[in-house]
MIPAKOL-239277 format. One record per residue (C-alpha): x, y, z. Coordinates in pm, whole numbers, padded with zeros to 5 digits, always signed. Example, Ala and Ser with C-alpha at 12.3 -4.5 7.8 and 13.67 -1.06 7.14 Angstrom:
BEGIN
+01230-00450+00780/+01367-00106+00714/
END
This chain:
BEGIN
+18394+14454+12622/+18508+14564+12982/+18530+14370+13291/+18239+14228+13514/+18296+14358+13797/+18218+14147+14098/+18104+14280+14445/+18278+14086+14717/+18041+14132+15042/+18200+13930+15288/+18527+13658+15392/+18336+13394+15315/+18229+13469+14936/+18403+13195+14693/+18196+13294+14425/+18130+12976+14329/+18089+12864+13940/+18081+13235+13865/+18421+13280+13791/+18492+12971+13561/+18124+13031+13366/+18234+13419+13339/+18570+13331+13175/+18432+13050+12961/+18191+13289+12884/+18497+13521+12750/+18413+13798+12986/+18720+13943+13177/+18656+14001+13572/+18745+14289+13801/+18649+14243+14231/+18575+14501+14447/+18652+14385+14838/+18342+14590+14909/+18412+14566+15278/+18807+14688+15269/+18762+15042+15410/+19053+15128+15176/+18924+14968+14879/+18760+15240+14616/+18455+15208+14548/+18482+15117+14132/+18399+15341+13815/+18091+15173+13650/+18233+15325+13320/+18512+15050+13316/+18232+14782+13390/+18054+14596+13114/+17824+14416+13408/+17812+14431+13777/+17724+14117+13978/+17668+14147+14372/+17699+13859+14571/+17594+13699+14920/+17648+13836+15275/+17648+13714+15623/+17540+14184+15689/+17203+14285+15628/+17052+14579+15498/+16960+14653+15844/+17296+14671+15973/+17379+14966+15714/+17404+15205+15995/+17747+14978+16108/+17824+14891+15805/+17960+15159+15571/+17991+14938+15291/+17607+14801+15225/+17566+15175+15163/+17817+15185+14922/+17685+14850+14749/+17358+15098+14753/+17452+15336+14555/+17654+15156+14312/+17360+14950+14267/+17131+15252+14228/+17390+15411+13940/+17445+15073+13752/+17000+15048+13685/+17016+15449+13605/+17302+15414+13366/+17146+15112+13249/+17446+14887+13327/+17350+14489+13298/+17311+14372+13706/+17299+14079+13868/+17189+14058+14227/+17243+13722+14483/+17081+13683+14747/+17202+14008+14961/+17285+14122+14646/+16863+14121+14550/+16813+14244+14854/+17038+14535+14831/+16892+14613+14471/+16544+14631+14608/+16653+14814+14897/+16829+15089+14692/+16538+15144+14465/+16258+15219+14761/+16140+14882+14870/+16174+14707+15243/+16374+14428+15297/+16233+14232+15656/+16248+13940+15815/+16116+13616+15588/+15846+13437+15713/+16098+13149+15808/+16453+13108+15730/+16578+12908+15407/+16876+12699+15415/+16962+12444+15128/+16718+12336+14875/+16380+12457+14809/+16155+12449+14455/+16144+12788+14295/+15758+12801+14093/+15831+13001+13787/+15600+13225+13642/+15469+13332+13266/+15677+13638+13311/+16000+13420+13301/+15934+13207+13006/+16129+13483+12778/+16358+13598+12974/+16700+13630+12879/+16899+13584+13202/+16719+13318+13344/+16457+13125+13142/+16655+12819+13183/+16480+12789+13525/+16168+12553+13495/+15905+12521+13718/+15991+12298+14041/+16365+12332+14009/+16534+12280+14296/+16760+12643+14370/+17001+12635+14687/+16916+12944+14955/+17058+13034+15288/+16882+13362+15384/+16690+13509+15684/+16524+13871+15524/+16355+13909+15214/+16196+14203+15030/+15907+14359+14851/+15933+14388+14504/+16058+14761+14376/+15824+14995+14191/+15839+14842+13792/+15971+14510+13880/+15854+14187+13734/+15832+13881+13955/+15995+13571+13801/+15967+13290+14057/+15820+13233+14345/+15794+12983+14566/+15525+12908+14898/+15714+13054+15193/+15877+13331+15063/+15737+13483+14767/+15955+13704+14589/+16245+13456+14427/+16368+13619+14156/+16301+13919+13983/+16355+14188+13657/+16408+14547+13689/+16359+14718+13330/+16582+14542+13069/+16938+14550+13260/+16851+14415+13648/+16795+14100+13744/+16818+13953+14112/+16720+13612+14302/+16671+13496+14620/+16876+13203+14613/+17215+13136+14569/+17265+13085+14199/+17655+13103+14210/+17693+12836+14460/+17901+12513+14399/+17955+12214+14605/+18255+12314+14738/+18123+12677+14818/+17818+12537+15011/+18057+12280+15207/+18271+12513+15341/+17950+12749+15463/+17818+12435+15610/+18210+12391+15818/+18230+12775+15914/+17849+12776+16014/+17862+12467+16227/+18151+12545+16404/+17978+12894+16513/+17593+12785+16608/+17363+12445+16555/+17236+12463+16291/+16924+12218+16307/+16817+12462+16612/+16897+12805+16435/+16781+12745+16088/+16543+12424+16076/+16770+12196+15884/+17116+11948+16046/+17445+11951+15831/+17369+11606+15740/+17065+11717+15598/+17215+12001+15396/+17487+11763+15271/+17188+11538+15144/+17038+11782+14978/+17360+11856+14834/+17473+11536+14728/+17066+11500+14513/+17062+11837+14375/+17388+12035+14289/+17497+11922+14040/+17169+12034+13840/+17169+12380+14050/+17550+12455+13955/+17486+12397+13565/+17198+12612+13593/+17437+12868+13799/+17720+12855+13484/+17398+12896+13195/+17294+13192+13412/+17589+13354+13412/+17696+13280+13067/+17351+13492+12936/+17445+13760+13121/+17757+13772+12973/+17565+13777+12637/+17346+14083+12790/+17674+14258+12879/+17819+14212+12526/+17511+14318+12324/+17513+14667+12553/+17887+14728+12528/
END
């Protein structure tokens, strides 16, 4: 089985429980430093699975941004060659972006906890039909995106529709942060409130995050490692 190779979009990217889940999963890692100008963009044929994280870019800055192109296309190659794919939070908006659909503006920005509704679609699925209805799923977005041609909806949730998602048998994507651990999400919370208020810019204080954080992560990181131990599983049944 070959690496997983993980797409590092920005500084701030910990990653989370994904690396300790990958390698408990027995899966070898490779990262890309997707926004090093000098760093090559990766041969998917030494790449068992390719999982795309978070950003503080958006698709609409692509124009500035040479490397959310690049994320693009290596997005685009991993569904055509059928290459297991995991997209978070930029990274599902990046996959829907590549394959036709528009990412905008959500109708309100999410930051911290929100329920996730899960629909009949999900209740097989092998990446992520741990997820019951009403969990709790940590976010910290301001776009989201219409669903590409052929996808499947998974969950879904009041304010912003389109949680998570299936492309054919190898994609997957959510909205929300799956990845994110305690430690992850305090150190957003530091850099973030340092830079802007955060009550003011995105509806919810620190303190209120940090509640949030102290009643539901511990739930949302387990979910995080099961998540990324099946798609381990998907990766070593298509190797």
């Amino acid at each position: 089985m070959e690496p997983i190779l993980l797409v590092r979009c920005d500084a701030f990217e910990t990653y989370g429980v994904a690396l300790p889940a990958l390698g408990a999963a027995g899966a070898t890692t490779r990262i890309w430093e997707a926004t090093d100008p000098d760093a090559e963009r990766p041969n998917l044929r030494d790449a068992s699975g390719v999982v795309v994280f978070g950003s503080t870019s958006n698709v609409e800055h692509a124009d500035d941004r040479p490397f959310i192109k690049e994320v693009a296309d290596l997005t685009r190659e991993a569904v055509e060659r059928d290459v297991p794919f995991l997209g978070l939070c930029f990274g599902a908006q990046v996959l829907a972006w590549a394959l036709g659909a528009d990412v905008v503006k959500a109708p309100l920005r999410e930051l911290g906890f929100e329920p996730i509704r899960t629909l009949p679609a999900a209740a097989d699925d092998p990446v992520l039909s741990h997820y019951a209805d009403g969990d709790p799923v940590f976010h910290w977005h301001e776009d989201t995106f219409e669903l590409p041609e052929g996808a499947t909806l998974l969950a879904t949730s009041e304010m912003v529709p389109n949680q998570a998602y299936r492309v054919g048998g190898s994609a997957w994507a959510t909205q929300f942060h799956l990845e994110v651990d305690a430690a992850e999400a305090e150190m957003w919370i530091t850099e973030a409130s340092a830079q802007q208020d955060l009550e003011e810019t995105w509806g919810k204080s620190p303190a209120r995050v940090r509640e949030e954080i102290g009643l539901h992560m511990a739930g949302h990181e387990r979910r995080g490692r099961e998540t990324f131990r099946r798609f381990v599983e998907v990766a070593r049944q298509r190797s």
